[in-house]
C-alpha positions as CSV (number, residue, x, y, z in Angstrom):
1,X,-8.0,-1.4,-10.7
2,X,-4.4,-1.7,-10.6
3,X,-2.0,0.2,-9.0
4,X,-0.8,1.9,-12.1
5,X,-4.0,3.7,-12.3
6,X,-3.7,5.8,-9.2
7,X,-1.6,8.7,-9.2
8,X,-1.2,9.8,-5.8
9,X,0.3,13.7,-7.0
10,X,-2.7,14.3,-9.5
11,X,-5.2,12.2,-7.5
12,X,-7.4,11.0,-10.2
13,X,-8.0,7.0,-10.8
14,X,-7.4,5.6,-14.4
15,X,-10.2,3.2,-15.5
16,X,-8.5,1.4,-18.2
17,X,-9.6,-1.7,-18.0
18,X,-13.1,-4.2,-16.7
19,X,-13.9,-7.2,-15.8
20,X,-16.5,-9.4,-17.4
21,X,-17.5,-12.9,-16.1
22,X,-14.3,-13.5,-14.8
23,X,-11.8,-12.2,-17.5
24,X,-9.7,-8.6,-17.6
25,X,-11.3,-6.5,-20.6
26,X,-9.1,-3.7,-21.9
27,X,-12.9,-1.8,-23.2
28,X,-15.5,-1.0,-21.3
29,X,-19.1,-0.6,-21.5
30,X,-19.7,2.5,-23.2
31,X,-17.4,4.9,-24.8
32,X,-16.9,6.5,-21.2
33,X,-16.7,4.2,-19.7
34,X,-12.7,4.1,-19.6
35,X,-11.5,7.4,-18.5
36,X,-10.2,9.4,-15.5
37,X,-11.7,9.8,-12.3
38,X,-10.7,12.4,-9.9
39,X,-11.0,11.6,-6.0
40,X,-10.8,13.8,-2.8
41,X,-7.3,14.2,-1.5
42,X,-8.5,11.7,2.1
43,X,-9.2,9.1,-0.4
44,X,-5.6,9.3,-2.2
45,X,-3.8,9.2,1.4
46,X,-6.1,6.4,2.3
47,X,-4.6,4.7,-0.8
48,X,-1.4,5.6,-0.2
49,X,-1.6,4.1,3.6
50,X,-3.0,1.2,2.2
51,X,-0.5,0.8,-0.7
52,X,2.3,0.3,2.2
53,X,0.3,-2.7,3.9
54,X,-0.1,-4.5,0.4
55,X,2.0,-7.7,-0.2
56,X,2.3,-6.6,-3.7
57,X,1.7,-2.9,-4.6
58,X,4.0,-2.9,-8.2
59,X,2.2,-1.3,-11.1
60,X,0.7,-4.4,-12.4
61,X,-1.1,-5.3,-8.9
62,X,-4.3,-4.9,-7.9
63,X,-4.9,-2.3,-5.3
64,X,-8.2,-4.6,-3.9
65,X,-6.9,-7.8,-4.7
66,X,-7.9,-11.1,-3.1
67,X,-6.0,-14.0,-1.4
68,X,-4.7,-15.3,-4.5
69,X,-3.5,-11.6,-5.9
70,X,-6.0,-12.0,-8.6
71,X,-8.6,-9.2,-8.8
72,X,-11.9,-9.1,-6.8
73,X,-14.9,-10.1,-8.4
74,X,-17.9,-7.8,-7.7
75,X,-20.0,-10.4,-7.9
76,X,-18.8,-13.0,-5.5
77,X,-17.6,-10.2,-3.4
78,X,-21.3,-9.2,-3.2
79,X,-22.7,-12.6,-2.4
80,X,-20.4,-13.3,0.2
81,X,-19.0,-10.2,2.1
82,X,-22.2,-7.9,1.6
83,X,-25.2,-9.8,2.6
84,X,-28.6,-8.5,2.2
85,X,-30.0,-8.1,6.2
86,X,-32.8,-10.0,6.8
87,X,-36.2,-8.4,7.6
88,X,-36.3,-8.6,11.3
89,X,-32.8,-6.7,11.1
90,X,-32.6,-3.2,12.6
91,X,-32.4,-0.2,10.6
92,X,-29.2,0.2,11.4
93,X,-28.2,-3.1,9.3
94,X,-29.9,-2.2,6.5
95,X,-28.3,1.2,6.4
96,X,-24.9,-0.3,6.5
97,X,-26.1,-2.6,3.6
98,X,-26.8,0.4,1.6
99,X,-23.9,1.9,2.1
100,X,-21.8,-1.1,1.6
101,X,-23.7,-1.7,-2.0
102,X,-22.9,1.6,-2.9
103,X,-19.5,1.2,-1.9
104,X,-19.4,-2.0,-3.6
105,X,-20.4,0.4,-6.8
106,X,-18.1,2.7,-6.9
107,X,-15.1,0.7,-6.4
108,X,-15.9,-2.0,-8.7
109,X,-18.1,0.2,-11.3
110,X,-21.4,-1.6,-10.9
């Protein structure tokens, strides 16, 4: 998502583009898949916060983009930041996994 998809007055997010094996897709999956998404107003401020500690925050820019300023992948991002606890872990771990999956979800619409 880039940063010309978040309105921080209206606070929905504009899906209007995916990603596919590495390459930015102006369509999406299904017919719905592009549309409007309306987030609580914490989330928006959060954006906004984090909008001011971005090197780049112009339209064009990602607003979770990696080193490089390309977009994240949700794949790699998965294998290497949110690893699977092993089976000895605590509860506690595997909670956290969960959560970060599903966090992993909804940002990148997996």
């Amino acid at each position: 998502m880039r940063w010309n998809c978040f309105d921080p007055d209206r606070c929905p997010l504009e899906i209007k583009e995916t990603t596919y094996k590495g390459k930015i897709r102006r369509l999406g999956k299904t017919k719905g898949s592009l549309t409007s998404v309306p987030i609580a107003k914490q989330l928006a401020e959060e954006l906004v916060e984090w909008k001011g500690l971005c090197k780049d925050s112009s339209p064009k820019a990602f607003i979770f983009a990696g080193r490089t300023g390309r977009f994240l992948d949700s794949s790699h991002y998965r294998k290497t930041v949110v690893i699977p606890p092993r089976a000895q872990d605590s509860r506690d771990a595997k909670r956290l996994w969960v959560e970060a999956e599903l966090l992993t979800g909804i940002v990148f619409g997996i």
